[in-house]
N, C-alpha and C positions, 0 to 999 in steps of 0.2 A: 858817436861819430857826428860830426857839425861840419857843414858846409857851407856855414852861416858867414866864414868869414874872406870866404872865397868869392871873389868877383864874377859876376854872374856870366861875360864873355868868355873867360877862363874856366869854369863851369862846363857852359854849353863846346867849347872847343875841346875838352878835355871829354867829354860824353860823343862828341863826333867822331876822333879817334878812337876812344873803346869800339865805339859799334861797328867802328870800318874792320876789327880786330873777331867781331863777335860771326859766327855762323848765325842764318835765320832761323835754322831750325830751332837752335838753342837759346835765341832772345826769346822766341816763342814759348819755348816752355817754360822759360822763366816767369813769361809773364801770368801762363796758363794756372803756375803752381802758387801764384802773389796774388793774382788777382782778386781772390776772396778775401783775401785779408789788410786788402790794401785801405787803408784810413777814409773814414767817410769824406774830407774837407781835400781827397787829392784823386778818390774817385772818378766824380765828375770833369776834372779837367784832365784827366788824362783819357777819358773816353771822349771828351772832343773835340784832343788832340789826331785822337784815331779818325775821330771823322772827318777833322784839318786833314789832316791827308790825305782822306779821301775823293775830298771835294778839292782839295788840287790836281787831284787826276780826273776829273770831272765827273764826279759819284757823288750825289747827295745821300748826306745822314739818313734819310729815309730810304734809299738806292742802297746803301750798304748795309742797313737793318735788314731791308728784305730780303737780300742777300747772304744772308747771316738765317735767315728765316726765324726771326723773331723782330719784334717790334722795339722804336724807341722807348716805349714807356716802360717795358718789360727789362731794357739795358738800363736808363735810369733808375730802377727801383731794384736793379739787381735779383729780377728774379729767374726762377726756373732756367738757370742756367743760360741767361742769357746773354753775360757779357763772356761767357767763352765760347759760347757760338760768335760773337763779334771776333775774340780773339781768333779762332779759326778760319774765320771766313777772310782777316788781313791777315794770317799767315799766309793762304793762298795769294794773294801779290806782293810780287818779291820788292823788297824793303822797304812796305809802307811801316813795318810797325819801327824798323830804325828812324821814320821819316818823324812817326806818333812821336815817340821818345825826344828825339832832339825838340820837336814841338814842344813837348810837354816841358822840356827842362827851361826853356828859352822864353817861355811865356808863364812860367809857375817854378823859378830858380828856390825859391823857398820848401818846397815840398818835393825835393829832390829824392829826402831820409823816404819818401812812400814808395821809389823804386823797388825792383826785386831783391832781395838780399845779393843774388851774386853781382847784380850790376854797381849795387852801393857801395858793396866791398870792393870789387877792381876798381870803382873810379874812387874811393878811399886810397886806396895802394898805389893810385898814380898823385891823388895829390897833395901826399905825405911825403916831406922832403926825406 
């Protein structure tokens, strides 16, 4: 599946509509059960797109680590379970992680394919004529 030749507005507006579609609980454990395996080079920007969110609600990356109770370095290096203590800790605010996603699509349209499988398949299936 390519995305590649999809316009990255059209993209992002077609990811905005899925997720107005998606339960929170449910992008959540999407991301819960992708998260491990999500590509090292789409890693890093989608966790901080999670902190882009954050920090529009006025919570620094450090504020949302501790909050999470683990540490930035711990979330970058992906250890001891730390980026799903992140993902936990923004399930608990209601739609920061649809806010992460649209961020993450909108500022990194190329690495779209590192989303969770179900979200890649529905937004496949909407934009396939």
């Amino acid at each position: 599946m390519s995305f590649g030749n999809v316009p990255a507005d059209m993209l992002v507006g077609t990811v905005e509509k899925l997720l107005a579609k998606i339960d929170e609980a449910d992008l959540a454990a999407f991301y819960e059960r992708g998260i491990s395996t999500m590509p090292w080079e789409a890693y890093p920007a989608f966790v901080e797109s999670v902190f882009t969110a954050f920090r529009e609600r006025g919570e620094s990356s450090e504020d949302a680590a501790e909050g999470a109770g683990t540490t930035l370095e711990s979330i970058a290096r992906r250890e001891n379970g730390a980026a799903g203590a992140l993902l936990a800790y923004a399930r608990s605010n209601p739609d920061l992680l649809k806010e992460a996603t649209v961020l993450f699509v909108s500022e990194r349209p190329e690495l779209v394919t590192a989303l969770p499988a179900p979200l890649r398949d529905a937004l496949s299936e909407r934009l396939t004529p």
